[in-house]
Biotite code that builds the C-alpha atoms (Angstrom):
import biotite.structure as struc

atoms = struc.array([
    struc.Atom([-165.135, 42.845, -142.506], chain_id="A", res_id=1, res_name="UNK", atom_name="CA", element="C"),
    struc.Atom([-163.760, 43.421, -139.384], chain_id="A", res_id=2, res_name="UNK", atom_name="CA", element="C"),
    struc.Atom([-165.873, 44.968, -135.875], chain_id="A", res_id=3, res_name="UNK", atom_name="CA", element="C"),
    struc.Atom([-164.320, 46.582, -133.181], chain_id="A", res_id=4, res_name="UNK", atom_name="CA", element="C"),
    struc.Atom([-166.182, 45.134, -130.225], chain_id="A", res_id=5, res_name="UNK", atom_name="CA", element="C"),
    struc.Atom([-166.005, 47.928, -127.242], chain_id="A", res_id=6, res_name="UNK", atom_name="CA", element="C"),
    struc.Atom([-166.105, 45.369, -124.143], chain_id="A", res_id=7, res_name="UNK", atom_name="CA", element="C"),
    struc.Atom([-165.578, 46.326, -120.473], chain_id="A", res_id=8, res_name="UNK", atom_name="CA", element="C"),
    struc.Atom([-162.294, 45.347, -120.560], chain_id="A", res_id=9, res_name="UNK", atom_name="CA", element="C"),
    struc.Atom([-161.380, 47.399, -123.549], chain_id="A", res_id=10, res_name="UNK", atom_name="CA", element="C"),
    struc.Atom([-163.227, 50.818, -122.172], chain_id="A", res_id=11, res_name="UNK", atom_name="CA", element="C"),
    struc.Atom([-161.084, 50.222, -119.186], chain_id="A", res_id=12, res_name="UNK", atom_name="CA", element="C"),
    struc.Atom([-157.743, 50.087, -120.784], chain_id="A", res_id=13, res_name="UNK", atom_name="CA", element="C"),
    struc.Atom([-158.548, 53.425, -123.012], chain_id="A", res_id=14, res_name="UNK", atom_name="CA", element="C"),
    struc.Atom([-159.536, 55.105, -119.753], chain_id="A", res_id=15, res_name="UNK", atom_name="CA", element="C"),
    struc.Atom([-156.020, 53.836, -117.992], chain_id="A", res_id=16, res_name="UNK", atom_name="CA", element="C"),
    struc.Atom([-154.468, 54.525, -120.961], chain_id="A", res_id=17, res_name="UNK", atom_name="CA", element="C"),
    struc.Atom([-155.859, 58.153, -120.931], chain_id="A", res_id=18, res_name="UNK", atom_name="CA", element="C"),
    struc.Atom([-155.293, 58.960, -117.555], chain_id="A", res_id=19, res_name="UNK", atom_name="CA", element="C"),
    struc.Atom([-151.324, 57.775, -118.125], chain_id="A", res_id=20, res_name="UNK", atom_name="CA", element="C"),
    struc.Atom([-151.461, 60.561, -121.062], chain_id="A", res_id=21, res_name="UNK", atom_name="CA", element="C"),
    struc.Atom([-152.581, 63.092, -118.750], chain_id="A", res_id=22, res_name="UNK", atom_name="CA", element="C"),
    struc.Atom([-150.991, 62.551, -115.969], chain_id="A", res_id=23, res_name="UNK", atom_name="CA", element="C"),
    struc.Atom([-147.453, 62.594, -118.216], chain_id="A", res_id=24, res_name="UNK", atom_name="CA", element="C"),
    struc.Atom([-148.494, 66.175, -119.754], chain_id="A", res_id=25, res_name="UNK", atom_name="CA", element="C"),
    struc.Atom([-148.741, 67.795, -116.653], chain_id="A", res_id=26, res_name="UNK", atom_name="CA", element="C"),
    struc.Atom([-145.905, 65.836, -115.114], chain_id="A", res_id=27, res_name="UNK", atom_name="CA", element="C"),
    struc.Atom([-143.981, 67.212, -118.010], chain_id="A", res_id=28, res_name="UNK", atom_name="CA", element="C"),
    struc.Atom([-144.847, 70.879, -117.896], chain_id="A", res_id=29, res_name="UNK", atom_name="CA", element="C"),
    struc.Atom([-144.944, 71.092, -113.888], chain_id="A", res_id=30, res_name="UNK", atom_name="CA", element="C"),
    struc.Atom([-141.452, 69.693, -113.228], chain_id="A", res_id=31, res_name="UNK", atom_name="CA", element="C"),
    struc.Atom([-139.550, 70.810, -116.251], chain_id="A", res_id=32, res_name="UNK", atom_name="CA", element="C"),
    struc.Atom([-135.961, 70.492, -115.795], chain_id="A", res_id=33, res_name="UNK", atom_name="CA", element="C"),
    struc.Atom([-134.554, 73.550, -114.794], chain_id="A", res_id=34, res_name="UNK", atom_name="CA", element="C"),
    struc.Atom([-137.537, 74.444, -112.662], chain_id="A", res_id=35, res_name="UNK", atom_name="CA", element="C"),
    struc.Atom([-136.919, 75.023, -108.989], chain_id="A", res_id=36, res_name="UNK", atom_name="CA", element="C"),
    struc.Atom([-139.512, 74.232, -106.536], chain_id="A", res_id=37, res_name="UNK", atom_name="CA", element="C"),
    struc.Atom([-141.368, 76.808, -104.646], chain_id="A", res_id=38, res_name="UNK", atom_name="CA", element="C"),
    struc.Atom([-140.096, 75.777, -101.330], chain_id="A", res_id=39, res_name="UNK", atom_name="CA", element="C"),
    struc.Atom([-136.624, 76.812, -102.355], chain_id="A", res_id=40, res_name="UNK", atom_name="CA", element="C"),
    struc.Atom([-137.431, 80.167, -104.417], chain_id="A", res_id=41, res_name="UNK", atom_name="CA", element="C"),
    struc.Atom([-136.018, 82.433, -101.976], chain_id="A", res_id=42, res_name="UNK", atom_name="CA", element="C"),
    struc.Atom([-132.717, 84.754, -102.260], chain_id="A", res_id=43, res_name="UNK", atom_name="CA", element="C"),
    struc.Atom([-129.602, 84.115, -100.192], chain_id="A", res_id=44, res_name="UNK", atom_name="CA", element="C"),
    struc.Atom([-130.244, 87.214, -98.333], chain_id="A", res_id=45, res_name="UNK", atom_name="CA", element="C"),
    struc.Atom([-134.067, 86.785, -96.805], chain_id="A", res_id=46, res_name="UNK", atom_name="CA", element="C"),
    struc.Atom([-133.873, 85.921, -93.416], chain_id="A", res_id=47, res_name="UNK", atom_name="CA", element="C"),
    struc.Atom([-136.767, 83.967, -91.764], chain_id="A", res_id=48, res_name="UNK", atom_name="CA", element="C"),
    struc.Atom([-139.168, 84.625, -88.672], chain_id="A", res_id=49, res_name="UNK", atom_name="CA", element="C"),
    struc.Atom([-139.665, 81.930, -85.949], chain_id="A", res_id=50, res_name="UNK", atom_name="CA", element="C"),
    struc.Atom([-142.082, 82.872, -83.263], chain_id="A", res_id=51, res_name="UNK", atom_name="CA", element="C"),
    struc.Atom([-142.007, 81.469, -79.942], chain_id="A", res_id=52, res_name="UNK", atom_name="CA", element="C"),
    struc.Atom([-143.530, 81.878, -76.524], chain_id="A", res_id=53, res_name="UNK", atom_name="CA", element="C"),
    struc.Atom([-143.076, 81.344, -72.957], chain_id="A", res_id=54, res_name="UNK", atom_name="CA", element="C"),
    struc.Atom([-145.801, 79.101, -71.569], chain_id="A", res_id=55, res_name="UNK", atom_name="CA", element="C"),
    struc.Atom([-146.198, 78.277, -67.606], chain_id="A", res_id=56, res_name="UNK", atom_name="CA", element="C"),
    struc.Atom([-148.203, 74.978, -66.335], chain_id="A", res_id=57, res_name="UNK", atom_name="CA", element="C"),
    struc.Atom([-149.262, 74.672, -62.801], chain_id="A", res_id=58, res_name="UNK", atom_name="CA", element="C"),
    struc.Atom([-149.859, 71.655, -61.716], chain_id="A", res_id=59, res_name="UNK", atom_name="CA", element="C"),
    struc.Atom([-150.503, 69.951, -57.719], chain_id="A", res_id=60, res_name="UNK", atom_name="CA", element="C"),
    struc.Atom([-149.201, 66.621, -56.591], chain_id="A", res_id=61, res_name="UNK", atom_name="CA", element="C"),
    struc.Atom([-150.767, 64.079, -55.259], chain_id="A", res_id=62, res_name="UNK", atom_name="CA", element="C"),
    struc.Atom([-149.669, 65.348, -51.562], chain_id="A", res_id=63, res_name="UNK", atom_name="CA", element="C"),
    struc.Atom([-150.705, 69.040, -52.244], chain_id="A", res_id=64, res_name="UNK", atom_name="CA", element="C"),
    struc.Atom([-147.813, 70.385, -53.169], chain_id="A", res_id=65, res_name="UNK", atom_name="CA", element="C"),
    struc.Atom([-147.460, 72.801, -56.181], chain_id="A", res_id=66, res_name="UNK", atom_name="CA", element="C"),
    struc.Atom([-145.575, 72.315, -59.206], chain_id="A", res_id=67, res_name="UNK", atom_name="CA", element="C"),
    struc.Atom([-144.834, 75.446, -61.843], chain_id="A", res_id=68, res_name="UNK", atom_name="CA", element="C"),
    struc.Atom([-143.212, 74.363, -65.101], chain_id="A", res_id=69, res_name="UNK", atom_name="CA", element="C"),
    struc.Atom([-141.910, 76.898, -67.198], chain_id="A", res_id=70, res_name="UNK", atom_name="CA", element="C"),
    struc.Atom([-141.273, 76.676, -71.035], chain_id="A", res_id=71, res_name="UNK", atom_name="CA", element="C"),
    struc.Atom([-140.128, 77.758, -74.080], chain_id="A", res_id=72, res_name="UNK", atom_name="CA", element="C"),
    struc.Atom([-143.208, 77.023, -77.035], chain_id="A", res_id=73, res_name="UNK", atom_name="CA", element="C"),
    struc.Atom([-142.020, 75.225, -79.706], chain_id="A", res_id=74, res_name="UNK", atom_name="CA", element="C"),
    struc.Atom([-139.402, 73.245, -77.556], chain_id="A", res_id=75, res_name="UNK", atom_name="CA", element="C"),
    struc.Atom([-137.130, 72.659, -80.205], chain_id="A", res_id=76, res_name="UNK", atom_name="CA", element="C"),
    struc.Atom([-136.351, 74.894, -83.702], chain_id="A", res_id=77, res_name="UNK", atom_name="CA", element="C"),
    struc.Atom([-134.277, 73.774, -86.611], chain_id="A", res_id=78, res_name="UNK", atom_name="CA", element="C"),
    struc.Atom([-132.068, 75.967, -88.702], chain_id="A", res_id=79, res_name="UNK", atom_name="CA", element="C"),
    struc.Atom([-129.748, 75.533, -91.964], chain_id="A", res_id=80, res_name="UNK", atom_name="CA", element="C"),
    struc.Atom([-125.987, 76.164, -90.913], chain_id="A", res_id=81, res_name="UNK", atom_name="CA", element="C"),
    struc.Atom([-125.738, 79.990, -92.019], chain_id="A", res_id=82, res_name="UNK", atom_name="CA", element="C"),
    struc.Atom([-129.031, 80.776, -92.520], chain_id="A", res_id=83, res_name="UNK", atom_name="CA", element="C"),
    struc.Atom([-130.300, 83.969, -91.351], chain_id="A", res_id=84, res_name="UNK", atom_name="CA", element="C"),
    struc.Atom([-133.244, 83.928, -88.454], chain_id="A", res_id=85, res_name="UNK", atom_name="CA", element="C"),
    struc.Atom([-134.864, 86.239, -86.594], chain_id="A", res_id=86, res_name="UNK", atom_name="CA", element="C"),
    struc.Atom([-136.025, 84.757, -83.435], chain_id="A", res_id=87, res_name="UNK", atom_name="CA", element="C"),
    struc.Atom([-139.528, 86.848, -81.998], chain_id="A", res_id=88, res_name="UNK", atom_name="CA", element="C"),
    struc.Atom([-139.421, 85.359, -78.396], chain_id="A", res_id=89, res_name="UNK", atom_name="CA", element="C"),
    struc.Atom([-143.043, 86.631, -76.468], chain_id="A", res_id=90, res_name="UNK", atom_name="CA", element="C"),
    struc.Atom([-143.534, 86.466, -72.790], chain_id="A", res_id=91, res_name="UNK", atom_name="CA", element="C"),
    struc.Atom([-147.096, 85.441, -71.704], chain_id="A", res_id=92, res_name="UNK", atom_name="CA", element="C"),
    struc.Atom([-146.701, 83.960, -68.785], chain_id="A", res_id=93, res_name="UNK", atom_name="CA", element="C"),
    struc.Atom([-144.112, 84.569, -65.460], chain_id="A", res_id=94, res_name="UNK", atom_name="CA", element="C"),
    struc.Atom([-142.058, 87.585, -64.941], chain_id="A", res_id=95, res_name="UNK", atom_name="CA", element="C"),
    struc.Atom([-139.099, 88.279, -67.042], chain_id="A", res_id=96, res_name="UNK", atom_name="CA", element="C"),
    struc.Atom([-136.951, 85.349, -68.217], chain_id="A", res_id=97, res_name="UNK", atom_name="CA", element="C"),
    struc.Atom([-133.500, 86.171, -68.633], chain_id="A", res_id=98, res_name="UNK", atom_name="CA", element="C"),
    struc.Atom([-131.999, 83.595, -70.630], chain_id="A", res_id=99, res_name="UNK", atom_name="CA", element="C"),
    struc.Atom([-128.478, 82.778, -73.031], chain_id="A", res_id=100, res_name="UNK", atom_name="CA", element="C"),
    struc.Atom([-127.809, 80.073, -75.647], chain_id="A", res_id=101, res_name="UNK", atom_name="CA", element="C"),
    struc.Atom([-125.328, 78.015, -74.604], chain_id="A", res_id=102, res_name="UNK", atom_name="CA", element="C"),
    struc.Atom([-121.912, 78.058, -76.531], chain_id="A", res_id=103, res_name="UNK", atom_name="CA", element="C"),
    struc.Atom([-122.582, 81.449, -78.201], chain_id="A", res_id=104, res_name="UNK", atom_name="CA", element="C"),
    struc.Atom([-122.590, 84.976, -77.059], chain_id="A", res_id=105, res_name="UNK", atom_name="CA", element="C"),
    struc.Atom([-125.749, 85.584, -77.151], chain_id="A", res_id=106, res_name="UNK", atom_name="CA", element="C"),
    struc.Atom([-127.922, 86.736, -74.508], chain_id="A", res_id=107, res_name="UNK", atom_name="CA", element="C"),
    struc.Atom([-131.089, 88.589, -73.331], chain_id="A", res_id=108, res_name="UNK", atom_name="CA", element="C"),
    struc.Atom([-134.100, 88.912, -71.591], chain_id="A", res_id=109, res_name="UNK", atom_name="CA", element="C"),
    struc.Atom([-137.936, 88.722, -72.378], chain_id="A", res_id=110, res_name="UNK", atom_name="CA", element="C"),
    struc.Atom([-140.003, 90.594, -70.206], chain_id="A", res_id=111, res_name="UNK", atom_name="CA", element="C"),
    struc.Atom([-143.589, 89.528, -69.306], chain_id="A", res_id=112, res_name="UNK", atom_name="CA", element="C"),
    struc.Atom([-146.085, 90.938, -72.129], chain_id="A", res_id=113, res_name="UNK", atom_name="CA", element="C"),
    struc.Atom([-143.376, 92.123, -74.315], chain_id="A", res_id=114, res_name="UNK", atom_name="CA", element="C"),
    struc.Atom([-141.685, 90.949, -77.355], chain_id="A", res_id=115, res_name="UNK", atom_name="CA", element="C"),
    struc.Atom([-137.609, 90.156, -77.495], chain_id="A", res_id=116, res_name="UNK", atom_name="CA", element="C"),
    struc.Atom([-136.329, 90.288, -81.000], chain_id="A", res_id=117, res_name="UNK", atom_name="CA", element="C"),
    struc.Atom([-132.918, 87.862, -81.369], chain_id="A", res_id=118, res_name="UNK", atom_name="CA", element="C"),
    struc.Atom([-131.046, 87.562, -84.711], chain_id="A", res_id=119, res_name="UNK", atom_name="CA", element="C"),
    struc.Atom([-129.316, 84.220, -85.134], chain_id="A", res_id=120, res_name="UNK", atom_name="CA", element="C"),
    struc.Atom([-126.991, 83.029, -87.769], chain_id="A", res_id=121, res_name="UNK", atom_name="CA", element="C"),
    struc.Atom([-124.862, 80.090, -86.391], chain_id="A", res_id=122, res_name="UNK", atom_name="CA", element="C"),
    struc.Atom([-121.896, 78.247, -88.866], chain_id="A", res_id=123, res_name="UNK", atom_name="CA", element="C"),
    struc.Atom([-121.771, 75.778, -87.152], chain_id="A", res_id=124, res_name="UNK", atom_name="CA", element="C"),
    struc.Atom([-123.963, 72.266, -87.182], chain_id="A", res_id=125, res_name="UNK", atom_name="CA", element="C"),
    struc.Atom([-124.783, 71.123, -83.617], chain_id="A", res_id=126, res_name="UNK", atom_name="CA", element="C"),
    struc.Atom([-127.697, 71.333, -81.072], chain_id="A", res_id=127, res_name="UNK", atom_name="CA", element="C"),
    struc.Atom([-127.515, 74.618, -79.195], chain_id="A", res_id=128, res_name="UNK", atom_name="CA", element="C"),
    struc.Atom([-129.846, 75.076, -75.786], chain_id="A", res_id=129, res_name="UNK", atom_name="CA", element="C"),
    struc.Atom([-131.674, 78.382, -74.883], chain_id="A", res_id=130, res_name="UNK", atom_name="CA", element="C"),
    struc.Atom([-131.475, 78.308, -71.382], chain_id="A", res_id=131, res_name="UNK", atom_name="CA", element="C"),
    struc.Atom([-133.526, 80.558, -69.330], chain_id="A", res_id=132, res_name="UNK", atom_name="CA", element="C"),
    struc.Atom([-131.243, 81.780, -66.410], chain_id="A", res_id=133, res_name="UNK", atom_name="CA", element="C"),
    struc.Atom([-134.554, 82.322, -63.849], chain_id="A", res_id=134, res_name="UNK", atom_name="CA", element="C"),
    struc.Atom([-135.667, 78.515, -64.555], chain_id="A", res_id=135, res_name="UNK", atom_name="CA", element="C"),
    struc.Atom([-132.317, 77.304, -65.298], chain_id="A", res_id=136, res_name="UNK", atom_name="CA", element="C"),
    struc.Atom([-131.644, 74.765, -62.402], chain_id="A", res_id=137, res_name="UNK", atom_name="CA", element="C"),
    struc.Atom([-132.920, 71.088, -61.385], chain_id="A", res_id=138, res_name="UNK", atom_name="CA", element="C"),
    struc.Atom([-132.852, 72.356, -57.474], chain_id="A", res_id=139, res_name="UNK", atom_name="CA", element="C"),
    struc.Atom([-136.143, 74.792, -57.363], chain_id="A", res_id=140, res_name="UNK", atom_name="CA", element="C"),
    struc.Atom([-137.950, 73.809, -60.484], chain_id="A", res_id=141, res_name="UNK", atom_name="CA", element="C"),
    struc.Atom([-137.740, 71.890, -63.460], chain_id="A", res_id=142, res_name="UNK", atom_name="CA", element="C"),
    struc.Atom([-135.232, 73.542, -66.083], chain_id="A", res_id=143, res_name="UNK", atom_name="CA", element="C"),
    struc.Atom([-136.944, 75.897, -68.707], chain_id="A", res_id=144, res_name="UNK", atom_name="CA", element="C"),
    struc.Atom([-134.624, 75.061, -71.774], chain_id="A", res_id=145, res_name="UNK", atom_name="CA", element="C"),
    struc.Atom([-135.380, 74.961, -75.717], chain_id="A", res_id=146, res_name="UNK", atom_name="CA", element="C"),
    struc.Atom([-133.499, 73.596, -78.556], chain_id="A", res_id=147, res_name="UNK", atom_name="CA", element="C"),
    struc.Atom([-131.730, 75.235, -81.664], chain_id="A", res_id=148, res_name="UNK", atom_name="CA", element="C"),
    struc.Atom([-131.336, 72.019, -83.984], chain_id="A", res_id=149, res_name="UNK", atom_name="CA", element="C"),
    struc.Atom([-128.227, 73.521, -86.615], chain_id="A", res_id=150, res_name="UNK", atom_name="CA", element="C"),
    struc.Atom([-128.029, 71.194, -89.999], chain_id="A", res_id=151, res_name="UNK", atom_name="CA", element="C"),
])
């Protein structure tokens, strides 16, 4: 006659085992081949919303003297080559901020408390800088310039 003896050992490897078999079903029905996942699901002709700010720190040095840096907030955006953006640019802070983006044609102005609306589809990869024309120079303030990262 034989016994099964259920030691710790044993209870531990059914419970591994177990978890294996679980894990495997919904591994299997969750990732399917042929499934797409839900970060791609979207149709060739949605075009996506960035929304950015202008943001002003003042700042004194050490001596007294006041320092005003002007921004664009997030610094830097990234974009698929071809894909289709609107850009929702919002002034809080300064006056207006007339700006372009360097090696395109495009170019506006946001005006303090309002909203500027730019659409952007670039086919071409490459780092692209929105430059605002007001805060554009080195000589009377530090440069107010974002990023448009193109993969």
């Amino acid at each position: 006659m034989n016994f099964f003896v259920v030691t710790k050992k044993t209870l531990l490897l059914f419970f591994t085992a177990a978890i294996v078999l679980v894990a495997g079903f919904f591994g299997y029905f969750l990732l399917k081949q042929g499934d797409l996942p839900v970060w791609l699901q979207q149709s060739n002709d949605s075009i996506r919303e960035i929304d950015m700010i202008t943001i002003e720190f003042h700042t004194k040095t050490k001596d007294g003297k006041d320092l005003v840096v002007q921004r664009w907030d997030p610094g830097t955006i990234f974009l698929e080559k071809g894909e289709k953006v609107n850009l929702y640019i919002n002034a809080t802070n300064g006056e207006d901020h007339p700006f372009h983006i360097e090696g395109t044609n495009i170019k506006g102005i946001v005006k303090k408390g309002g909203t500027t609306m730019v659409p952007l589809q670039f086919e071409e990869e490459g780092t692209y800088r929105l430059i605002c024309d007001t805060h554009a120079h080195r000589d009377h303030s530090i440069p107010m310039i974002g990023y448009i990262v193109v993969d």
